[in-house]
N, C-alpha and C positions, 0 to 999 in steps of 0.2 A: 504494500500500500504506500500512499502519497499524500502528505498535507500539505497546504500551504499555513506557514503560521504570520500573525501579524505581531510583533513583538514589538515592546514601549523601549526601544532606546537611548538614552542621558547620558550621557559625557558625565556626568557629576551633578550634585545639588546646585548650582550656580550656573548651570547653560539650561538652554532649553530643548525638550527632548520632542519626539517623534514618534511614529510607529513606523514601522517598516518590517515589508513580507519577502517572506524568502520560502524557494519552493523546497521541501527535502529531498533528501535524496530515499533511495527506497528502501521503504521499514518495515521490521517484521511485527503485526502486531498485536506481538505478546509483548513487546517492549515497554518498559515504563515510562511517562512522561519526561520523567527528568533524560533516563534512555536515549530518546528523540533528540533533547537538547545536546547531549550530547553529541550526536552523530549530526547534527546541524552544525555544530559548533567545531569539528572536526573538516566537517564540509567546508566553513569560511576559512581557517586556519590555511587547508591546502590553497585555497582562491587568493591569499595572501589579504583576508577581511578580518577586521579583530572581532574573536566568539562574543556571543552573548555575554554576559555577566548574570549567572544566578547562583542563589543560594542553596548548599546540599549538605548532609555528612551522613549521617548513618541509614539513612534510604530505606530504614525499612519499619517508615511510621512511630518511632520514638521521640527523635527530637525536636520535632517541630521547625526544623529549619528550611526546610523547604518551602516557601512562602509564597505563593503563584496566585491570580488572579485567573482563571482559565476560562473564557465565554464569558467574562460580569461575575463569577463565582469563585471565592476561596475557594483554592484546594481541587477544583473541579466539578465536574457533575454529581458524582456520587455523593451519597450521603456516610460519614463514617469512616473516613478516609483521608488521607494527606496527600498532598500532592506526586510522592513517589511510590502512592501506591494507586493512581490514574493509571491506565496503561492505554493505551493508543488503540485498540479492541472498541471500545468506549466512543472511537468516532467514526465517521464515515471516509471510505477513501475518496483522496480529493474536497474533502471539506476545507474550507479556513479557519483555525482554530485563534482564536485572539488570547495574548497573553500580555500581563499589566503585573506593577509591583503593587502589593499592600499599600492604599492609598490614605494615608493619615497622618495629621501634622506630628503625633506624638512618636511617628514613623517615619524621620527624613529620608528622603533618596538616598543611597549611596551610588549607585550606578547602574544605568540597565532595571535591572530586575531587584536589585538587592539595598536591602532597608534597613535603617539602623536598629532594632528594639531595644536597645541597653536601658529604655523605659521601664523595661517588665523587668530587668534585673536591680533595677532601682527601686522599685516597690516591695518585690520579694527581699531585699537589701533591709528596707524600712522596719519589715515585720518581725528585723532581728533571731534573736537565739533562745531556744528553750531551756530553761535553769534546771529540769529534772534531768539526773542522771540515768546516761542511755548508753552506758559504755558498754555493760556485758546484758547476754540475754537475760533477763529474769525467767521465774516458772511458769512456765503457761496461765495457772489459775491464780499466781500472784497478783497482780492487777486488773482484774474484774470488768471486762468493755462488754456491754450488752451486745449482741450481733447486729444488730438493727444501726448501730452505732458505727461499729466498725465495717460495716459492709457501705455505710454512707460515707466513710471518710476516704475508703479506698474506690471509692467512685469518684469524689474530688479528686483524690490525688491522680486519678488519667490525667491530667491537664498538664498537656505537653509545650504549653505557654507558647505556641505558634503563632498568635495574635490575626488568625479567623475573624474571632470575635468581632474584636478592630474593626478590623479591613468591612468588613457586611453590614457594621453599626451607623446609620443614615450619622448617627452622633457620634462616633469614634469612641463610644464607649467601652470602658475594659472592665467593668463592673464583673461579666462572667468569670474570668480571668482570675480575679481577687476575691472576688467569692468562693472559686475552688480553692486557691491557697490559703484562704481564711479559716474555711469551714475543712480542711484537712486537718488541721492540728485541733482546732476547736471542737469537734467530736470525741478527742479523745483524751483521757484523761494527763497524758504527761504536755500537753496544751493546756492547759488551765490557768497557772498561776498569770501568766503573759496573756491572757487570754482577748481583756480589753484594750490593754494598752496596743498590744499586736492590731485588732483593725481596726480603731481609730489611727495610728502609723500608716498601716498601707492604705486606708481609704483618702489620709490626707497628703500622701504623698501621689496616689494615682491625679486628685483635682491638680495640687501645683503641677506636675505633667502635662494637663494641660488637656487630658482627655475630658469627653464629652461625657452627658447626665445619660441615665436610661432612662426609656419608656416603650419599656417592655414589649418592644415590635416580636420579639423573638427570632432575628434575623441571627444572631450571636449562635442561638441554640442551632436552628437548624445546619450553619457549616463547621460546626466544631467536629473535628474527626474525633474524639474522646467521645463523644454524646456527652458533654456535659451539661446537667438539667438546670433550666431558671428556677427552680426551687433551693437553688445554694444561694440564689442573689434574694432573696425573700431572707434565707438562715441570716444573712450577713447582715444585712437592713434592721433584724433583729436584736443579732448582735451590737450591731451599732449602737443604735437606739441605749440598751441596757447598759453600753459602756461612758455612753453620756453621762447619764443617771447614775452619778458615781453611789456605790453602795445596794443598786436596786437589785434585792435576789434572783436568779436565773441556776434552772436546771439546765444540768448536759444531757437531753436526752431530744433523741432525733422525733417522740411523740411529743413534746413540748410546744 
C-alpha cells in the first residue's frame, strides 16, 4: 500500500510552519504509524530532504511519547491506543493521512512534530514526595487497602502523561492528567499524610502553566489511550474542595 501524508512542518518555535505532502514509498501494512514515519523519513534522507522531526522511544504504548495529531485526533483513530500502536491497516491505500503536533500553548513547538511537555513534569514535580517508608516490601495483610481502592488507584496510575488530554481539550485543559496522578497516591493509604497539601500543589501549579479550566466536554476521556475515566477529575474536585477547608474530615474510601 501507498499514502500520501500531509505533515505540519516548523523550522523551530520562532519561524513559521506549513504542511506539506509527500507520497510514500511502499508499505507493508502491518506496519506501525511511527513505522511509516520512519521509512518516509529514510525516503527524504536518500532524496538528500531533512526527515521529519517526531517524537518516539519505547513504541510499545508505555510512555506516552509518541504524541501525533492523526486526521484532527490524538493518537489516531482508534480508541485505546497511542500512536505507535496505529498501524497503517487502519487506513485506506492511497488515502491522505494529515499529521499535526499536540497543539497547546502549555505545549510549545519544538520542531516538526515535536512539543515541549516539561509542563507535566512540573506538576508531577509540585506534588513532591511521600514521607511513609516504602523501602522494603511489607506483608501482604500489613496494610489493609480495601480492593475497590486499590483497583481505582491502579487505574489512575495507567496515565502514561502523553498529554491527549491536552491536545483534544477545546480549553487545553490537563485536569485528566492531575486527577490520575492525584487520585493514584490518594487512594491509598501510604498517600495520606501529603495528601492535601499534594493537590492543592499540583492543581496550583497546572493554572500558573497556564492550562485551560474544564467543562466537562469529555473530549480528554474519549482519546486517552489509558481509558482514563472523568470520574478521577470529580475524586480530585473533591479532594480539593476538603483541602481548602483546612481541618474538614474526609474518608479514603472510593464509596465516599
Amino acid at each position: 500500500m501507498k499514502v500520501r501524508i500531509k505533515v505540519w512542518r516548523q523550522k523551530n518555535a520562532d519561524s513559521q510552519g506549513a504542511f506539506e505532502t509527500y507520497e510514500t514509498p511502499t508499505l507493508n501494512a502491518n506496519m506501525s504509524f511511527l513505522e511509516m514515519l520512519d521509512v518516509v523519513n529514510e525516503d527524504l534522507s536518500m532524496k538528500g530532504q531533512e526527515p521529519i522531526a517526531f517524537d518516539h522511544d519505547c513504541r510499545e504504548g508505555i510512555c506516552g511519547t509518541c504524541s501525533l495529531v492523526i486526521n484532527g485526533k490524538p493518537h489516531g483513530p482508534h480508541r485505546k491506543v497511542a500512536t505507535c500502536q496505529t498501524y497503517m491497516r487502519s487506513f485506506q491505500d492511497g488515502e491522505t493521512i494529515v499529521v499535526e503536533p499536540f497543539r497547546a500553548k502549555p505545549f510549545p513547538l519544538i520542531k516538526d512534530l515535536v512539543v515541549n511537555r516539561k509542563s507535566f513534569d512540573q506538576i508531577i514535580q509540585a506534588g513532591g514526595f511521600i514521607s511513609v517508608r516504602t523501602g522494603s516490601a511489607p506483608d501482604a495483610n500489613s496494610v489493609p487497602v480495601p480492593k475497590i481502592n486499590s483497583d481505582l488507584a491502579m487505574d489512575a496510575a495507567q496515565c502514561i502523561g502523553c498529554g491527549a488530554c491536552v491536545a483534544a481539550c477545546k480549553n487545553a485543559s490537563a485536569m485528566l492528567f492531575v486527577s490520575a496522578k492525584v487520585s493514584h497516591l490518594g487512594l491509598l493509604p501510604q498517600g495520606q499524610p501529603e495528601r492535601e497539601r499534594r493537590v492543592l500543589a499540583m492543581v496550583g501549579t497546572m493554572d500558573e502553566l497556564g492550562f485551560g479550566s474544564c467543562t466537562v466536554t469529555g473530549s480528554c476521556e474519549a482519546v486517552c489511550p489509558k481509558d482514563i475515566s472523568l470520574d478521577f477529575i470529580a475524586r480530585m474536585n473533591r479532594d480539593y474542595g476538603y483541602a481548602l477547608i483546612k481541618g474538614e474530615p474526609h474518608r479514603n474510601s472510593a464509596e465516599d
